[in-house]
N, C-alpha and C positions, 0 to 999 in steps of 0.2 A: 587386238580389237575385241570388245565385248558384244556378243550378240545376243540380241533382246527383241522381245515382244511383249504384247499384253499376255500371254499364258504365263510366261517364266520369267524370273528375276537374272538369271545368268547362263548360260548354257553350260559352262563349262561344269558349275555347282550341282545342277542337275542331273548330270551324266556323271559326275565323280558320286553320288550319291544311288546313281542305278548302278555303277559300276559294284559298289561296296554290297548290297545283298547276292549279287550275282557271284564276285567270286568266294563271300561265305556259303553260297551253294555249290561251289565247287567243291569245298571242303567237307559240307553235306555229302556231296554224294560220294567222295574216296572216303567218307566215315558208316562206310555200310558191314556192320561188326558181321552178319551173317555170311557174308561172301569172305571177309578178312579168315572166322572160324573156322569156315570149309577147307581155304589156300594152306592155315598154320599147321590144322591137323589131317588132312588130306582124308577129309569124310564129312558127309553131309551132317550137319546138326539137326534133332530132333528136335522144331521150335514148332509155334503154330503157325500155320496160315499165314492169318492175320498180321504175323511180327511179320513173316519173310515179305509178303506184299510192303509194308512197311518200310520195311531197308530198302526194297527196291524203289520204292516209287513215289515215298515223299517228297526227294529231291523235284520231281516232276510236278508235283499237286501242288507246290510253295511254289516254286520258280519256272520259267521258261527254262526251255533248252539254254542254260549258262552260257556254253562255248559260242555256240551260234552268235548270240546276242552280243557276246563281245568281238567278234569278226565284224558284226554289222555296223557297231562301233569304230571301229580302226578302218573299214573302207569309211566311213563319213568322213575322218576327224586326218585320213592321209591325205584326202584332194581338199581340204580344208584351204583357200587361198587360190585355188587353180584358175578362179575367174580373172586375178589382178596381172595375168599374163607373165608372172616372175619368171626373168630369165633364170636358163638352171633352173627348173622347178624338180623335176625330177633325180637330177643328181643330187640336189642339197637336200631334200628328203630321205633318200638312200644315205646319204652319209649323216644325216640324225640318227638312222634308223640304227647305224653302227653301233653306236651309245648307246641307243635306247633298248635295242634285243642283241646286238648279236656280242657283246661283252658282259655282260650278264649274263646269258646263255651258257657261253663257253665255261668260266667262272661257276654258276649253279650247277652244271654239269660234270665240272672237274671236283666239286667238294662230293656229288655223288657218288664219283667212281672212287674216290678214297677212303667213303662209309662202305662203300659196296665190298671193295678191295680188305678192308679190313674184318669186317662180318664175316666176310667167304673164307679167313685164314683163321679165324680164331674157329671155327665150326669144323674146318674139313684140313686144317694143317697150310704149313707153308706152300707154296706156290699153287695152288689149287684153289679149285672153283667149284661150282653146283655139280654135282652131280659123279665129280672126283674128276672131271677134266680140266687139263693141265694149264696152267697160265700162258696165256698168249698177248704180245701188247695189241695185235691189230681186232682181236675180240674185245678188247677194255676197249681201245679207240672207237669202236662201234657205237660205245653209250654218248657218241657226241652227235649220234645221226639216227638210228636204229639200233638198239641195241641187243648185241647179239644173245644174252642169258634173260633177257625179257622180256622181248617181243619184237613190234615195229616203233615201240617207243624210247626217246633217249634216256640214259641213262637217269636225268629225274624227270620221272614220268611225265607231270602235267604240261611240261615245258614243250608239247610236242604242239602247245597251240605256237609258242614263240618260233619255233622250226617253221610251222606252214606257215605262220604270217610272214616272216622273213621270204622265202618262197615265193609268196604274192604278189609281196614289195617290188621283188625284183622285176614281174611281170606286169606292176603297174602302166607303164607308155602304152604296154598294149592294151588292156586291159580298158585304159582311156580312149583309147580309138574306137575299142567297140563301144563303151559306154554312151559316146556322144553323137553318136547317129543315129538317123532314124530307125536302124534297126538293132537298138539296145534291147529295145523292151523282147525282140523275138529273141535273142543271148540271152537273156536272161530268165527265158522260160525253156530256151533247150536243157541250161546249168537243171533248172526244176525237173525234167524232164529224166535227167541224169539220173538224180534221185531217187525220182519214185520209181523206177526202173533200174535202181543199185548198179548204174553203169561205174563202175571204180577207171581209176587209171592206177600201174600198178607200179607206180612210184611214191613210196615214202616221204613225204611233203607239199604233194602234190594231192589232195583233197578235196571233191568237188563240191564237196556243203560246206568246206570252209570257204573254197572262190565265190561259191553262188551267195554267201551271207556278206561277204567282203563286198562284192562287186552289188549288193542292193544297195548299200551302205553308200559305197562311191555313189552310185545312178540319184542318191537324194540327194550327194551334196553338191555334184555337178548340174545335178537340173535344180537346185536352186529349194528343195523341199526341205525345211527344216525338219530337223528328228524327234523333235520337241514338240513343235507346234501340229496337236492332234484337235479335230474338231471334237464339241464336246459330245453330242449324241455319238461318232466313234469309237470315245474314248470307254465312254460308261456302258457302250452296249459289250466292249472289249472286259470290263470288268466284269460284268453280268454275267459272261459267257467263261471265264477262266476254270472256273472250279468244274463248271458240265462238260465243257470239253474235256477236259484230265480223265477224267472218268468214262468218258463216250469215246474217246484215242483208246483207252485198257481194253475196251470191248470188243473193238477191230484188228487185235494187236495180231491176229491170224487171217485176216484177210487181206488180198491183192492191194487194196486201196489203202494201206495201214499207212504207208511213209510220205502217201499227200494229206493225209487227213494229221499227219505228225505233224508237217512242213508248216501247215494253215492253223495249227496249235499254236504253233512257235511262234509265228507271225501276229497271232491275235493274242498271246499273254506277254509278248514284248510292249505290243502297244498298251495296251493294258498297265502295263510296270511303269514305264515312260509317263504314261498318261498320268498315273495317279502319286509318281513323284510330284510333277508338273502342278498339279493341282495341291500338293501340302506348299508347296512353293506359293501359289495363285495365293494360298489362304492362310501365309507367314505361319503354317508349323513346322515347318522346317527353314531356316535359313541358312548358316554356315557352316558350312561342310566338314563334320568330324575329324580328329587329326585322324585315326582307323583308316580313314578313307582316301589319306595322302599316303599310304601305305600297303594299298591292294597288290601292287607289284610284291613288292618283298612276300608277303600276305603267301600271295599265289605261289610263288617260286618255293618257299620254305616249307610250305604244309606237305609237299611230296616230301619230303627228306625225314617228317615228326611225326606225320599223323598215325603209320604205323604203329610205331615204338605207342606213342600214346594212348593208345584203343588199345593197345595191349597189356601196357603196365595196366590201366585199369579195368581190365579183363580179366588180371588173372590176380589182382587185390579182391578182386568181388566173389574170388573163389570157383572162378570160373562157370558161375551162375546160370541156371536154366530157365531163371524167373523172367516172361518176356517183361514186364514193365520194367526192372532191373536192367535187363539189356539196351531196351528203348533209349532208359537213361543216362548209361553209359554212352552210349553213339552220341546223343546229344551232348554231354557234359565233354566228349572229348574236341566235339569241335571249341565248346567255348574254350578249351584248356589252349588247344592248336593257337588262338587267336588270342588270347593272352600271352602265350609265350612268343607267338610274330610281335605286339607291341610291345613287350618287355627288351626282349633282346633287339630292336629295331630303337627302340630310345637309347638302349645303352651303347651300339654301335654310332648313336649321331651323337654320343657325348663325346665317344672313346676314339673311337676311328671312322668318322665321318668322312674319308677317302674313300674307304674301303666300303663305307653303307652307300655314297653315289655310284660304285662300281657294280655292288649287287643289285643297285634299286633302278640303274638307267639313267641316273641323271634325273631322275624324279623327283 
C-alpha cells in the first residue's frame, strides 16, 4: 500500500532518499583522517585548529545525528500495519527481521573476522594477535557481539546499529504496550531523561538513545503521525534553525545542559532533512529514487571493512601531507572512492552472484 498526501509523492521514495545522505554521513564521519593519523601512528598530528574542528564536526554541521535518525526510521517503518490487527504481527516481523539483519550481520561480521584474522598474522606471525596475545576462538567469537581486540563493538564496526536494532526488535510487544497508553508520552520522556543524565544500562545492545529514537519512531506510526507530513512554517523554521544550532550545541559542549540541547538539535535538523526532502518532492526536483540509494545497506555494512585501507592508501600516495586543504581533500575524496567502490562491486555481485548480494544486502 502506497502512502500519500499533498506534501509527498511516495513515502517510501522519500525516506529511501533521506535514508541515502544520512548513511554517506556515516561514512563522513568514520572518514575523519585526523583521528585515523593519531590511531596509525600513535601520536597527535601537528594540524591546525581549524582542520581538527573540521574532521570533527562537519559530519554534524551537514547532517543530523545519522544513527539516531535511522533508529527513528525503523521504529516507524517496524509498526508499519499494526493498525489492520494482523494476526502474528509480531512474530512474522521478527522472522523478516531474520533476513533482513540478523544473516547479514552474521555474514558482514564473519568476512571481518577473516580480514581481521589475516592482518593480525601477516603483522605479528602465526597464531597471534595485537599486542602478541595468543589466538583464542572465543576472543574472535566475540567480534559477533562485542568484540574483544576493539572495544564494545562487533567485529565490523558500524554494524553495532544492526545489533541494537535486533535487540529492540525483540522488545517490540513490549515496547508496544508502553507506546499505546495513555502514559507513552511520560516513557518517552523518562528514555529523554536517561539521556540527558547519561544514565547507561551496562549491556552491550542495550542502548538507551537507540530505544528512545526507535520508540519516537514507533509512537508516530502507532498514533497515526505521518514522518513526512511536516507543517510548513515547521518545516522551514527547522531549516532556519539548522546551521545556528550546530554551532550554539559547539558552545555548550562543557555545560550540564549539553546532551538536551544535542537531543533537540537532532530532533530539529531531522525535521528539517525530512522536510526539505518532502518539499524537492512537492516541487518534482527530485522524483525517482537513485539506484545508490537501493544500496544503502550494502553501502553501510561495506565502508567499515574499506574506508580504513582507503584514507590510507591515499594518505600515504600524498606523501603523507601536512597541507590542511590537501588533507581536507583526501577525507572527502575517500568517501567518494568508499561509495564508488560499494556501487562497483554491488553491480558486479548482482550480475555474478546475486545469491550471495541478497544474503549481504537483506533481501533488499
Amino acid at each position: 500500500m502506497i502512502e500519500r498526501d499533498s506534501r509527498y509523492t511516495n513515502l517510501s521514495q522519500i525516506i529511501a532518499w533521506v535514508r541515502l545522505p544520512l548513511i554517506i554521513g556515516v561514512v563522513l564521519a568514520h572518514a575523519n583522517l585526523y583521528a585515523l593519523v593519531e590511531n596509525w601512528y600513535g601520536e597527535t598530528p601537528v594540524w591546525p585548529q581549524w582542520l581538527i574542528f573540521i574532521f570533527y564536526n562537519l559530519k554534524n554541521i551537514l547532517l543530523p545525528e545519522r544513527v539516531a535518525v535511522l533508529f527513528l526510521i525503523s521504529g516507524f517503518f517496524f509498526f508499519k500495519g499494526i493498525h489492520r490487527a494482523e494476526p502474528n504481527f509480531f512474530i512474522n516481523k521478527l522472522k523478516r527481521r531474520v533476513h533482513s539483519l540478523l544473516v547479514p550481520y552474521i555474514v558482514w561480521n564473519t568476512i571481518a573476522l577473516i580480514l581481521f584474522y589475516i592482518k593480525s598474522n601477516e603483522v605479528l606471525g602465526s597464531l597471534s594477535v595485537q599486542s602478541g596475545e595468543e589466538f583464542s576462538i572465543i576472543k574472535y567469537l566475540s567480534g559477533y557481539w562485542a568484540f574483544y581486540f576493539t572495544g564494545d563493538t562487533p567485529a565490523n564496526m558500524p554494524l553495532w546499529f544492526v545489533r541494537n536494532l535486533m535487540v529492540i526488535c525483540l522488545l517490540t510487544p513490549l515496547l508496544y504496550r508502553l507506546l499505546r497508553t495513555t502514559w507513552s508520552c511520560f516513557f518517552l520522556i523518562v528514555l529523554a531523561f536517561c539521556l540527558v543524565y547519561d544514565i547507561v544500562i551496562p549491556i552491550n545492545g542495550l542502548d538507551i538513545s537507540s530505544i528512545f529514537f526507535f520508540s519516537l519512531g514507533a509512537w508516530l506510526q502507532i498514533n497515526n503521525v505521518s514522518i513526512v507530513t511536516i507543517p510548513a512554517k515547521v518545516g522551514w523554521m527547522a531549516v532556519a534553525l539548522y546551521i545556528p544550532l550546530s554551532y550554539f550545541q559547539f558552545g555548550l559542549y562543557d555545560e550540564p545542559w549539553y546532551i538536551l540541547c544535542a537531543l533537540a538539535t537532532v530532533l530539529i535538523k531531522a525535521i528539517a532533512l525530512v522536510f526539505a526532502v518532502s518539499e524537492l518532492f512537492k516541487h518534482r526536483i527530485i522524483c525517482s529514487v537513485p539506484k545508490i540509494a537501493e544500496q544503502t545497506f550494502y553501502l553501510y555494512a561495506l565502508h567499515g571493512l574499506i574506508i580504513g585501507p582507503v584514507i590510507k592508501i591515499l594518505y600515504i600516495l600524498s606523501g603523507a601531507t601536512n597541507n590542511p586543504f590537501l588533507l581536507l581533500f583526501i577525507s572527502l575524496l575517500s568517501v567518494f572512492f568508499v561509495v564508488l567502490l560499494s556501487f562497483i562491486s554491488y553491480n558486479v555481485l548482482k550480475k555474478y552472484a546475486p545469491s550471495f548480494l541478497k544474503i549481504l544486502s537483506g533481501g533488499r
